[in-house]
N, C-alpha and C positions, 0 to 999 in steps of 0.2 A: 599361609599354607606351608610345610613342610616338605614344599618340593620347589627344582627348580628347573627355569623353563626358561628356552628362547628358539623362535621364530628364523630360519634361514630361508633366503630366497633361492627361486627357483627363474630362470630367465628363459627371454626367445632369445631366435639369434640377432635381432635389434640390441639386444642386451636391456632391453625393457623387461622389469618383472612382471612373469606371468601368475606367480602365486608362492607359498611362503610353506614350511613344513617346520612341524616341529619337534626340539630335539627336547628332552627333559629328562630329571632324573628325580627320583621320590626318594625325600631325606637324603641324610650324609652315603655317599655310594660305596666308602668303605665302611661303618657300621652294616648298610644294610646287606654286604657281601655275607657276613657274619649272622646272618638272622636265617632263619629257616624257610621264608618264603619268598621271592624271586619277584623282579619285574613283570614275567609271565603268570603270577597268579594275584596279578593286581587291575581290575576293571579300568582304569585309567579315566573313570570318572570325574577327577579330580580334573583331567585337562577343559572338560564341557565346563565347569565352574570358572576356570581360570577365560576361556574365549569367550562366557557368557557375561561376565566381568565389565572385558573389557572392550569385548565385541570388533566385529570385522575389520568397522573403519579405523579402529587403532592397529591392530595388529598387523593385518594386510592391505590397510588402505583400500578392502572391499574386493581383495582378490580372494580365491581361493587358498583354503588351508588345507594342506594332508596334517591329520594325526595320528601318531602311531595306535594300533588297536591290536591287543594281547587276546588271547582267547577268551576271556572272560566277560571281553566288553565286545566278544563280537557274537556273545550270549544274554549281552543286555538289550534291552527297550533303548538303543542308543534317543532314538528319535525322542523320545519323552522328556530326557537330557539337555536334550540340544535347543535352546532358546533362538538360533540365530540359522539363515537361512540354509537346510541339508543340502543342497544341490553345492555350495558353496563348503562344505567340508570333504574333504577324501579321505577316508581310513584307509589307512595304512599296514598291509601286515609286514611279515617277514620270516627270512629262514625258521622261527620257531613254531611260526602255524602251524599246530597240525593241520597237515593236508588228507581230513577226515569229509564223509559228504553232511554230516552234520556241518559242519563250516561251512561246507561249499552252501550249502544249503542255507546259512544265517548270511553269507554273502549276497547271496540273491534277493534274497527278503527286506535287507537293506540299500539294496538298488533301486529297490521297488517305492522303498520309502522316502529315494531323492539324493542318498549319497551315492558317492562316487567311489572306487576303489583302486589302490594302487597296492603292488607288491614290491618291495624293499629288501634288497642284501637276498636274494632267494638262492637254495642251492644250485639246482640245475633248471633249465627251463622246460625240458620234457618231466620232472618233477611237478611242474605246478601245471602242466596241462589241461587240467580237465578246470581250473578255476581261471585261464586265461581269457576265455569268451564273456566271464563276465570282470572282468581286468580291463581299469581304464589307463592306466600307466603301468609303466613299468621301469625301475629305478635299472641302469644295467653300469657298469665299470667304464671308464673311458675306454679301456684298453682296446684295440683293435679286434683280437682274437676272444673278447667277449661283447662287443656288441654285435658288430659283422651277422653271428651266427643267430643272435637273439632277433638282430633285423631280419634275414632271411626266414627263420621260421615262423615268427608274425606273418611275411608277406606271402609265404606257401600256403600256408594256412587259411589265409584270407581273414586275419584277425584285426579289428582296427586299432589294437593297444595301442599308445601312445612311447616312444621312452625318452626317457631323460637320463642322460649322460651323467653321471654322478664323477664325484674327483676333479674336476675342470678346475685344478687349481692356478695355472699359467694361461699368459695370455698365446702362445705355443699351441696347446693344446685346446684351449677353446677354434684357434682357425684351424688343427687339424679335424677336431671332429664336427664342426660345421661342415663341412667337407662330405657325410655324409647325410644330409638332407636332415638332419634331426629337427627339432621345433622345440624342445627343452634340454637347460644344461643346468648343473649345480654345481655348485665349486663355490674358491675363492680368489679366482681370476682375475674377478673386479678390482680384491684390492690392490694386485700390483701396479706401480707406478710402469708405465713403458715411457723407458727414458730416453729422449732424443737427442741425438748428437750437436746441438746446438744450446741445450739449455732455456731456450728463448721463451720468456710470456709476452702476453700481446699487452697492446697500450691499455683496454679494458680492466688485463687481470693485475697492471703496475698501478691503474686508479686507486684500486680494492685494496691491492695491500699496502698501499700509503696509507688509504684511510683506516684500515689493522691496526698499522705502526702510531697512527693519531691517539687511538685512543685506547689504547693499550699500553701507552707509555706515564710514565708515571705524571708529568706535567701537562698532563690532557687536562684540554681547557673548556669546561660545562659549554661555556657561551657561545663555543664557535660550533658546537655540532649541528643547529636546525640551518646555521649556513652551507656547512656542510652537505647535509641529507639533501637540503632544498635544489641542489644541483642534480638530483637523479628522482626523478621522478616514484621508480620500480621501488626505490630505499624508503620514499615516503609514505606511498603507500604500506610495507610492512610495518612502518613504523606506529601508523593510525591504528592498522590490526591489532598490533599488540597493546597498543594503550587501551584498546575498545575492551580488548578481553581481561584488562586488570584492575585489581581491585580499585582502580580511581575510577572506573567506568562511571558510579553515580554522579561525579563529578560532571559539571558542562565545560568541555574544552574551547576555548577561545581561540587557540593556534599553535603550531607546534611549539612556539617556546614555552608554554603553556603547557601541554603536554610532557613536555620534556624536566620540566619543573618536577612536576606532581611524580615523575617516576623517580627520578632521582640517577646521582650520576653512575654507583653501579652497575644499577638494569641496565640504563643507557649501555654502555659497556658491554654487557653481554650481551643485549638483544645488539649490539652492531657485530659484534664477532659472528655472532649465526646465523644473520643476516648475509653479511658480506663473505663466508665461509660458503655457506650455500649459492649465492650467485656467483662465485669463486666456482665453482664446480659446476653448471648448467651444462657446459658442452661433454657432462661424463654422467654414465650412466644414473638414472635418478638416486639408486639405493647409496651411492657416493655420499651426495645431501644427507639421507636416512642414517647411513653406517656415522657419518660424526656428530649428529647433533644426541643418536643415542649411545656413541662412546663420550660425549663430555658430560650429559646429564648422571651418566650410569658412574662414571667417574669423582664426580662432585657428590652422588648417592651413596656411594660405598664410603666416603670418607671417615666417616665415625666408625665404622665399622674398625677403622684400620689407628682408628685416634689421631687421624689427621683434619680434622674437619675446620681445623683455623686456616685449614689451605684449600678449601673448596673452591675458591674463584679459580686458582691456578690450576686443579684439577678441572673445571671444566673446560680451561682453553686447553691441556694438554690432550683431553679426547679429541678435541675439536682439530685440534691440528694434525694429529696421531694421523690424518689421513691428506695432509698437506702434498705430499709426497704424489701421490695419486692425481691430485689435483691437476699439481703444475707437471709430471712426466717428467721429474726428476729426483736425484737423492734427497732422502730429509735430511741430512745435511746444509746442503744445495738450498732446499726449501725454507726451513729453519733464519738461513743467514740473510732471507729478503723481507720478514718481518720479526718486531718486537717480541719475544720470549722469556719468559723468566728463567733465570739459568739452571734452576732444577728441571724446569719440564726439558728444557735444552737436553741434558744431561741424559734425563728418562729415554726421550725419542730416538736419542744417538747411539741408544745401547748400554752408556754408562748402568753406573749402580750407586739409587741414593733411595730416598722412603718414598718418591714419586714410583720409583721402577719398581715397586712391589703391588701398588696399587693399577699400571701397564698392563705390568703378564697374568692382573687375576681379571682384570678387564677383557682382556683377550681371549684368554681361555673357558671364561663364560660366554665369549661369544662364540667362540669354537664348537661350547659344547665340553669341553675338558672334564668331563664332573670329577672324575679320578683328582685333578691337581687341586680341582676348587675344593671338593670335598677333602683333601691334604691339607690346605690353607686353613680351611674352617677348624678342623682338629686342636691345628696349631697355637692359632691364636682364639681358639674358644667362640668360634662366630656360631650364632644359631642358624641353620637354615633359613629358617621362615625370616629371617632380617635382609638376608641375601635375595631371596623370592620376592619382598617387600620395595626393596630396593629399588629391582628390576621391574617391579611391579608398575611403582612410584615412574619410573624412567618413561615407559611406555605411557601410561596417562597423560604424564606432561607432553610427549611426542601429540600425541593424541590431540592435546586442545591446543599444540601449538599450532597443525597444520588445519584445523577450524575454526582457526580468528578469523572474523568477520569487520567490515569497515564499512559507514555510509561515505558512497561518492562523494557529497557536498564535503568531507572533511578534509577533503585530497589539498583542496587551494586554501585551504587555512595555515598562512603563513608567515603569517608577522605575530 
């Protein structure tokens, strides 16, 4: 497709995802600044193909999606569209709706049909009045002096809108506005590292990243890893997963050396980095897990793009680690000097500048959302959309069957 899309989450105040919205842009966003017809005069059909694709369980792991909805698709048969369960999509408008009763009136009618609706970036809230009763969120500013007022006249009202706090980019400002009873927040809060005045990992997270440093070093030794795993039960389990779900599956496995054989020592490699990255992060919010295993794939995906693709293993540990920081509640730095790295990804992480850190800030910035800079980059170095859209595509799939490997129990104690 000639468009590009990604999914942000939306959180309680557990910091558990409550569901995912999404940001996107059709074609290059500075071409289409230059073309005569707009965002708003595009049905946004194109997003029902992309979530029909790839469906709930990949994108949202079966939560709720809001997508944005333009006046034209809030003119369509959205339902006939929509492949995957309506009650589980929320259209989205925003300051550009017209707040016409035609709309109001295609609002309802899609209510009726099983979706949900929320309103996004709105001008004033006596503005959207009369479409509030049938408003199931409501996106409003962290800032005091606009939510405050938005809660209050919900509550005078007797309206049961929901809102979500948008901007929560500090972890500051997430316990400031937990503070007012909310139930959803959106930001980027989560990634920051809160750093403790000790530095300290516990003996757990020193296990992990010894075994990082094992096998990410360059004289990792094949033979010692099923000794390795066999010490942790949780590791061998993944381990069977992933062999279950690849292409040796037709194979009959006899044991993990066995298994370990047939993949070879790269996978080994990766599949222990995202393994041991992931259980590295359990006591932080789940999307921690989610946010690196889709910055190291999306990483190692753009690489051709960028004519670096003889460095894809390294770009995928640099996603992976890109959120190390977070992890441990210390600087990446800090984080960086306690396991094995290669000194470009070093380099990229710390702020330096080399052909890793070009590949960083466009990773970033598509997950931001940035279209302005991606769409800049693409310009520059002649990338087509639809390879970028592909890419991301690509990222998401694999997320997808990674967290739907499957394992028979009996294969747990197959160990010699």
């Amino acid at each position: 497709m000639d468009m590009m899309v990604v999914p942000k989450p939306i959180f309680r105040p557990s910091k558990e995802v409550a569901a995912y919205y999404l940001s996107f842009q059709i074609g290059n966003a500075l071409i289409e600044e230059g073309k005569s017809y707009t965002l708003d005069l595009m049905s946004n059909l194109s997003l029902f193909d992309f979530i029909d694709d790839l469906g709930l369980d990949v994108i949202t792991m079966g939560k709720e999606l809001f997508v944005p909805a333009s006046d034209i698709l809030l003119a369509a048969d959205i339902k006939s569209h929509c492949k995957v369960d309506c009650s589980q999509i929320v259209l989205m408008l925003n300051k550009r709706t017209m707040l016409t009763q035609d709309n109001l009136d295609r609002v309802i009618r899609h209510r009726q049909d099983g979706f949900k609706i929320a309103f996004f970036n709105y001008t004033t809230i006596e503005a959207i009045n009369s479409f509030l009763p049938h408003i199931d969120y409501l996106f409003c500013h962290n800032d005091t002096d606009v939510l405050m007022p938005a809660i209050r006249y919900l509550k005078s009202n007797s309206l049961t809108t929901k809102v979500i706090a948008t901007k929560v980019d500090q972890a500051q400002t997430f316990d400031r506005v937990s503070l007012f009873g909310l139930n959803y927040f959106a930001g980027s809060f989560y990634k920051v590292p809160v750093k403790s005045r000790t530095n300290t990992v516990t003996p757990l997270q020193v296990n992990y990243l010894q075994l990082l440093n094992q096998v990410n070093n360059d004289d990792f030794e094949f033979e010692s890893f099923t000794k390795t795993i066999q010490r942790d039960t949780a590791l061998t389990i993944q381990f069977l997963k992933m062999v279950n779900s690849s292409h040796v599956r037709s194979n009959k496995i006899t044991s993990l050396r066995h298994a370990a054989a047939l993949i070879g020592q790269i996978e080994i490699k990766r599949w222990i980095t995202t393994a041991v990255a992931s259980s590295l992060s359990q006591e932080k919010p789940g999307e921690i897990t989610r946010l690196s295993l889709l910055r190291a794939k999306f990483c190692e995906s753009i690489s051709g793009l960028f004519e670096m693709a003889v460095h894809s293993e390294n770009l995928f540990l640099m996603g992976m680690f890109s959120v190390l920081d977070v992890i441990l509640d210390m600087s990446i730095e800090q984080a960086l000097d306690l396991v094995f790295v290669p000194e470009p990804v070093k380099i990229a992480l710390t702020g330096g500048s080399n052909d890793f850190t070009m590949i960083y800030e466009f990773m970033k910035e598509y997950e931001h959302g940035d279209w302005t800079e991606i769409s800049r980059t693409a310009l520059m170095r002649g990338m087509d959309i639809k390879d970028i859209y592909d890419a991301y595509y690509e990222t998401l799939a694999w997320y997808g069957r990674l967290i739907n490997m499957s394992v028979d129990e009996d294969e747990i104690n197959d160990d010699e």
